[in-house]
C-alpha positions as CSV (number, residue, x, y, z in Angstrom):
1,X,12.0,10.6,19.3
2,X,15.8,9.5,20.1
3,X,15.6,6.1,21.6
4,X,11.6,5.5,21.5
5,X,10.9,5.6,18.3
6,X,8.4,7.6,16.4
7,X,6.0,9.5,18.6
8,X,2.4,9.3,18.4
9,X,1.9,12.4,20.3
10,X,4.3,13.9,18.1
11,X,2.4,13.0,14.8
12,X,-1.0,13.7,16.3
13,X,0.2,17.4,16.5
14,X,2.2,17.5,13.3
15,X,-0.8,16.6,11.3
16,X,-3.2,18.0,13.6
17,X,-1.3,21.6,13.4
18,X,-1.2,21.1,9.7
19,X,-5.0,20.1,9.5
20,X,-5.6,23.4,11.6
21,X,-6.9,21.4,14.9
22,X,-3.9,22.6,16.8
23,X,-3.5,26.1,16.6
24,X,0.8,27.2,16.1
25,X,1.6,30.6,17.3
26,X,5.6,30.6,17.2
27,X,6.8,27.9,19.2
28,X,3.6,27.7,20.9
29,X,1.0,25.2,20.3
30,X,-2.6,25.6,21.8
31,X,-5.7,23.7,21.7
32,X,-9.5,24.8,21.8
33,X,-7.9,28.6,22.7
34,X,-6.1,26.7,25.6
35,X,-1.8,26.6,25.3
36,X,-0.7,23.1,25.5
37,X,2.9,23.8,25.5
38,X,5.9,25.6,24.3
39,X,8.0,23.3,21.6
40,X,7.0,20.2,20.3
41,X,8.3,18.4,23.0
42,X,6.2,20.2,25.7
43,X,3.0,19.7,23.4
44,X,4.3,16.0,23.4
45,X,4.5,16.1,27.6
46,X,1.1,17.7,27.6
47,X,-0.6,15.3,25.3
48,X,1.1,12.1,27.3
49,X,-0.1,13.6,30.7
50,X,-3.6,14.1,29.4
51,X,-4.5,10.9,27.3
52,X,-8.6,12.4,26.9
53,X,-7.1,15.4,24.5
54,X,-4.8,13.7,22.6
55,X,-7.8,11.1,21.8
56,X,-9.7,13.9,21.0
57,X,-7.1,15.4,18.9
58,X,-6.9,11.9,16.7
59,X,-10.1,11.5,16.1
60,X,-10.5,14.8,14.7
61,X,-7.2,14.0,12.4
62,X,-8.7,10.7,11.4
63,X,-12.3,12.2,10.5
64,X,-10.6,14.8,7.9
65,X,-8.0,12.2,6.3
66,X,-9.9,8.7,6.5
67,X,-12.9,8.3,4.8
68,X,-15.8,7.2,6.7
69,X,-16.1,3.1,7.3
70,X,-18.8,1.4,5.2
71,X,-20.8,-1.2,7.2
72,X,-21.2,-5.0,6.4
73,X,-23.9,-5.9,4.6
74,X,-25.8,-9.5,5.1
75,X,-25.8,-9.6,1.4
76,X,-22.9,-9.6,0.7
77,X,-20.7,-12.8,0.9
78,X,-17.7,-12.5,3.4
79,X,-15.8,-15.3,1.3
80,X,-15.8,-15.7,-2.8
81,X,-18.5,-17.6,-4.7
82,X,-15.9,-21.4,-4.9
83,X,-17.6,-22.6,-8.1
84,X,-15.6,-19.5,-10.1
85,X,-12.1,-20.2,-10.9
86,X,-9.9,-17.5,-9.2
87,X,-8.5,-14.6,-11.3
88,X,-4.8,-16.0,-10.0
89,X,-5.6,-18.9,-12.2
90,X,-6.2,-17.3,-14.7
91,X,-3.2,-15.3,-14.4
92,X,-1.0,-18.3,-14.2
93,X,-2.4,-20.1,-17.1
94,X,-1.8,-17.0,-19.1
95,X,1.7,-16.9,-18.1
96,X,2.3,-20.4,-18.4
97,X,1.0,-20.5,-22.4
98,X,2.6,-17.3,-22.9
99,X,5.9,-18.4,-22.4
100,X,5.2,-22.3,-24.1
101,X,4.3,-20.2,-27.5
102,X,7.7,-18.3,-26.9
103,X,9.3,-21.3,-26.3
104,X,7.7,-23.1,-29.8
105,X,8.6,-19.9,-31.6
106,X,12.8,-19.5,-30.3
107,X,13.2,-23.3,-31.5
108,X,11.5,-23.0,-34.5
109,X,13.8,-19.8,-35.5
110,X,16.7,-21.6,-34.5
111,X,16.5,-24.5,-36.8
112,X,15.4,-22.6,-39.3
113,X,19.3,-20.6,-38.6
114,X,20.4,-24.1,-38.7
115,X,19.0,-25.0,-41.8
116,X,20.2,-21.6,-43.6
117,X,23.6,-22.1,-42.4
118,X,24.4,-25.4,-44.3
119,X,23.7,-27.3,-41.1
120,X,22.5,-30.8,-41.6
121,X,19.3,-31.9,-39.2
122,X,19.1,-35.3,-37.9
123,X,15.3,-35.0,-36.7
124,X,13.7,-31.9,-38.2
125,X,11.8,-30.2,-36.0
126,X,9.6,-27.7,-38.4
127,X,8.0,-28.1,-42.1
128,X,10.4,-26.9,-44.9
């Protein structure tokens, strides 16, 4: 909405007439058989006015699109296991040797283009 933002009564009935929880009859929008308003923004009004639908409304919308929420078990650790070495370390390790060996193997192709071009080496830096 122009100057508020964006609505939450206005997306509860966009997704709750695409869902099919709000019922759209032209420009009318009804609830449960019961007309809520004419236009969005009268379905908005309604749904502000009367706080107890549109929570009704939303929790309809958020049983069909958000799966259900898995409880806690006391088996399971709520922090990682600290004698492991974290997968990030891993990562950067990886990185870090990846880009030593293409280091080692750009110098050694450039003195060998150094060598090929007639170039004399003080300190040679690869096996002949």
């Amino acid at each position: 909405m122009y100057g508020q933002g964006i609505s939450r009564e206005g997306e509860i009935i966009e997704l709750g007439s695409s869902l099919g929880i709000i019922e759209k009859s032209g420009a009318w929008y009804a609830y449960k058989g019961n007309r809520i308003g004419q236009g969005k923004d009268n379905a908005r009004a309604y749904l502000l006015a009367n706080k107890e639908v549109a929570r009704e409304i939303e929790e309809q919308v958020r049983a069909k699109l958000l799966p259900p929420r898995q409880q806690r078990t006391a088996a399971r650790p709520i922090r990682p296991d600290r004698t492991r070495t974290p997968a990030r370390w891993h990562l950067a390790l990886g990185i870090f040797l990846g880009a030593l060996d293409l280091v080692h193997h750009v110098v050694g192709f450039l003195v060998r283009d150094f060598q090929l071009l007639g170039g004399r080496t003080v300190l040679r830096l690869t096996e002949a």
